[in-house]
C-alpha positions in Angstrom: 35.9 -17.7 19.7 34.1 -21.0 20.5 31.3 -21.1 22.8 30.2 -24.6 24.1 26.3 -25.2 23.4 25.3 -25.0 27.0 27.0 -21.4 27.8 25.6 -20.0 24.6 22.0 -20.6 25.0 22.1 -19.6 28.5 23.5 -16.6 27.1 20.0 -16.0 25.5 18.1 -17.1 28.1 19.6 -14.0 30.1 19.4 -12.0 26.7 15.9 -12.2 26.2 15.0 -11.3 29.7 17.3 -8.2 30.3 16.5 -6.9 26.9 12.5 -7.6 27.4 13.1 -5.8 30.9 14.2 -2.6 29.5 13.2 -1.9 26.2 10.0 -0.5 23.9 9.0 0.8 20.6 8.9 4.4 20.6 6.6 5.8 17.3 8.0 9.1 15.5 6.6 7.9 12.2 8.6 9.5 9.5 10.9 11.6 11.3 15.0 10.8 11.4 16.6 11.0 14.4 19.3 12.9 14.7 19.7 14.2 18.3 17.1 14.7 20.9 16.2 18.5 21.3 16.6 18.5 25.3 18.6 20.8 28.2 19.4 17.5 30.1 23.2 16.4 30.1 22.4 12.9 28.0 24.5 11.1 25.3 24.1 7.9 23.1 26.7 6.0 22.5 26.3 3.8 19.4 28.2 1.1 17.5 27.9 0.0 13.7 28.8 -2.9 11.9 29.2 -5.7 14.4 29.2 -7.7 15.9 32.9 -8.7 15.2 35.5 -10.6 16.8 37.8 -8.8 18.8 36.6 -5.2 18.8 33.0 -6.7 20.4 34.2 -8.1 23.4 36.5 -5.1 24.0 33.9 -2.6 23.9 31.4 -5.1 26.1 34.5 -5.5 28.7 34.6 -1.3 28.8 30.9 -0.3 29.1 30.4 -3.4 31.5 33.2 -1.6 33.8 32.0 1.9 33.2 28.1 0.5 34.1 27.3 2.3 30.4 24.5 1.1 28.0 25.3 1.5 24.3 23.2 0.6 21.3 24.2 -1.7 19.0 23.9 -0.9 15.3 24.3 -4.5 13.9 24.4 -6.4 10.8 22.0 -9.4 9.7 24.7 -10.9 8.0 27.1 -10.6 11.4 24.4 -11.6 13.0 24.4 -15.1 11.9 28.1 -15.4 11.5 28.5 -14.4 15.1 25.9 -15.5 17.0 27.5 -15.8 20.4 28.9 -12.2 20.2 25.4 -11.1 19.6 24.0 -12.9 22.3 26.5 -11.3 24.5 25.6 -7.7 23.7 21.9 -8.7 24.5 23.0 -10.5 28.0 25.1 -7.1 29.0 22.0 -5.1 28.5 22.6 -3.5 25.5 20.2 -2.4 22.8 20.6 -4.2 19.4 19.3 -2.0 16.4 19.1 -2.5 13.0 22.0 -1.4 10.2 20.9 -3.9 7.3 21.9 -7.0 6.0 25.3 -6.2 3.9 25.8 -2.9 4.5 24.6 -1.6 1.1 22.8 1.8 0.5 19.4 1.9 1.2 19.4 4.9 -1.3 21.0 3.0 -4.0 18.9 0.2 -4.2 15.7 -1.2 -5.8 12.4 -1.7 -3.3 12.8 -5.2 -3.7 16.3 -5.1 -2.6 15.5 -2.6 0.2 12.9 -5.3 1.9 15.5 -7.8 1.3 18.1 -6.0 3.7 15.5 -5.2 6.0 13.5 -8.4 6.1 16.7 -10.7 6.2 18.5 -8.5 8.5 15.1 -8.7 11.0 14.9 -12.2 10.9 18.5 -12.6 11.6 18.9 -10.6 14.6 15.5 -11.8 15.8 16.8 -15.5 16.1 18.8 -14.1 19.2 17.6 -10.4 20.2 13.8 -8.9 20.3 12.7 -7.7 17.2 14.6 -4.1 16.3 12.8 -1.0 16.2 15.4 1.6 15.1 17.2 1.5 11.9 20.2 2.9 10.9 21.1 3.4 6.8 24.7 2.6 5.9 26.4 5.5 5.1 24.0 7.5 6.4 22.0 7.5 3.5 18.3 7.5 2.9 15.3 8.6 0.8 11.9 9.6 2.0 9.9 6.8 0.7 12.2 4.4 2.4 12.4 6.2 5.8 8.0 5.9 5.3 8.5 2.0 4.6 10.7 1.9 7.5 8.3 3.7 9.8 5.3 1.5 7.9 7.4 -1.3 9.3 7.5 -0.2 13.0 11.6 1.6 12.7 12.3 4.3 13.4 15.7 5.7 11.3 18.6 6.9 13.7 21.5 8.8 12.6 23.9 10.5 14.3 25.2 14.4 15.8 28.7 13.2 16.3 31.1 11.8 14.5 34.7 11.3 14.9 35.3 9.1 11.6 36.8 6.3 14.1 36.2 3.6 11.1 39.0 6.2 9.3 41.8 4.1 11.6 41.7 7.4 14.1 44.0 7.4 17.1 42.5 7.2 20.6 43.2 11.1 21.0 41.9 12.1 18.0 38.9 10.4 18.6 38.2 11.0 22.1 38.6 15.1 21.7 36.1 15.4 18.5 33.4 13.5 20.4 34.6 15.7 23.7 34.4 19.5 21.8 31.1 17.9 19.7 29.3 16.7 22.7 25.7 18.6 23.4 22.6 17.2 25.7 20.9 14.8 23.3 23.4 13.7 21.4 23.7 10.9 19.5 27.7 9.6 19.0 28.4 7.7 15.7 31.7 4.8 16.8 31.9 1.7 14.8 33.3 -2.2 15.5 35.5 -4.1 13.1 39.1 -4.0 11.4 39.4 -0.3 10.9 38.3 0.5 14.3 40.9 -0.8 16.1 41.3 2.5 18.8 37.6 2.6 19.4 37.5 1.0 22.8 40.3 2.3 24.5 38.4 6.0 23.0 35.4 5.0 24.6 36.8 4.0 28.0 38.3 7.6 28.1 35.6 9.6 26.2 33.3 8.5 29.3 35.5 9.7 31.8 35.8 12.7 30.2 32.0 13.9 29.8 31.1 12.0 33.0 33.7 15.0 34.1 31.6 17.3 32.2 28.3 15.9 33.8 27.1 14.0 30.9 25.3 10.6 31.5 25.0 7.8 29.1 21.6 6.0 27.9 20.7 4.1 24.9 18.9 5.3 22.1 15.6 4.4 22.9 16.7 6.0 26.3 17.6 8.6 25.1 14.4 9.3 23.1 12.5 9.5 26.7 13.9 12.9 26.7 12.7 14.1 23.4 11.5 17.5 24.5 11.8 17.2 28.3 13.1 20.1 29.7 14.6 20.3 33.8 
């Protein structure tokens, strides 16, 4: 996808202000998020792994049309290789989180290595987006002392409450019917971008109709987190 130098940086011209518009750091120190204990009818959708050619722009094209907000789980190293597709997600609105650099285990690595993927992966996504404040670990997995760094560093670690293994090569049915029976107020919806995820827009675009049905509403993370223990 080329992007002529003019049309790009006016692409994060509009990033920077819609994101600095409606974004801000929310502290819960050490805790992981997993869901957000509330009675009001609110969901997260969130992406890993991108941004990536082809599955990005399908999945901005859907939530623009369905006025939906995700958040954007993305890689540092993505990050630079796509820059335009980043700047994209920013200039729709959308919330651009953390995932690490390359994708490698937090758990598995070295604290050296650990403030490698976190530093580079900041200072990647920061060339085009506002500094992240929520991490997600690849593969979900994490240790305490590196969910303390994180929170030391001003994240705070998102997982997930619903998962329907889309990055398995899922079809669109299977998908949209696990996140439908899964779905609870304050959840948090796990979908990924990339090769293997190849039925996870057309899921999304009917997944929303479907709990929209059910009288579900859709906010980013950090949105989402407004709720934490608001009750009607």
């Amino acid at each position: 996808m080329k992007v002529g130098r003019k049309y790009f940086w006016g692409l994060l011209v509009c990033a920077v202000v819609s994101v600095a518009a409606g974004t801000y750091a929310v502290d819960y120190g050490d805790k992981i998020v997993k869901k957000v204990p509330t009675t009001h009818k609110v969901l997260a959708l969130t992406f890993d792994d991108g941004p990536y050619p082809g599955t990005t722009e399908n999945l901005l094209t859907v939530l623009k049309e369905k006025h939906v907000r995700g958040t954007f789980f993305v890689l540092g190293s993505n990050a630079e290789r796509y820059p335009q597709l980043l700047a994209e997600i920013v200039a729709n609105g959308h919330e651009v989180a953390s995932h690490s650099y390359t994708h490698r285990f937090i758990n598995r690595l070295s604290k050296n290595e650990f403030e490698q993927e976190i530093v580079k992966a900041e200072n990647a996504i920061s060339r085009i987006a506002p500094k992240p404040t929520l991490f997600r670990p690849p593969g979900g997995g994490y240790n305490d002392r590196m969910v303390s760094e994180l929170a030391k560093r001003g994240y705070t670690t998102v997982l997930w409450s619903i998962d329907p293994r889309d990055w398995e090569g899922r079809g669109v049915e299977q998908i949209v019917n696990t996140v439908v029976k899964e779905a609870a107020p304050g959840g948090i919806i796990l979908l990924h971008e990339g090769k293997c995820a190849k039925s996870t827009a057309a899921a999304v675009e009917i997944l929303i109709d479907r709990l929209r049905e059910k009288g579900y509403e859709f906010v980013t993370v950090s949105g989402l987190l407004r709720y934490y223990e608001m009750r009607p």
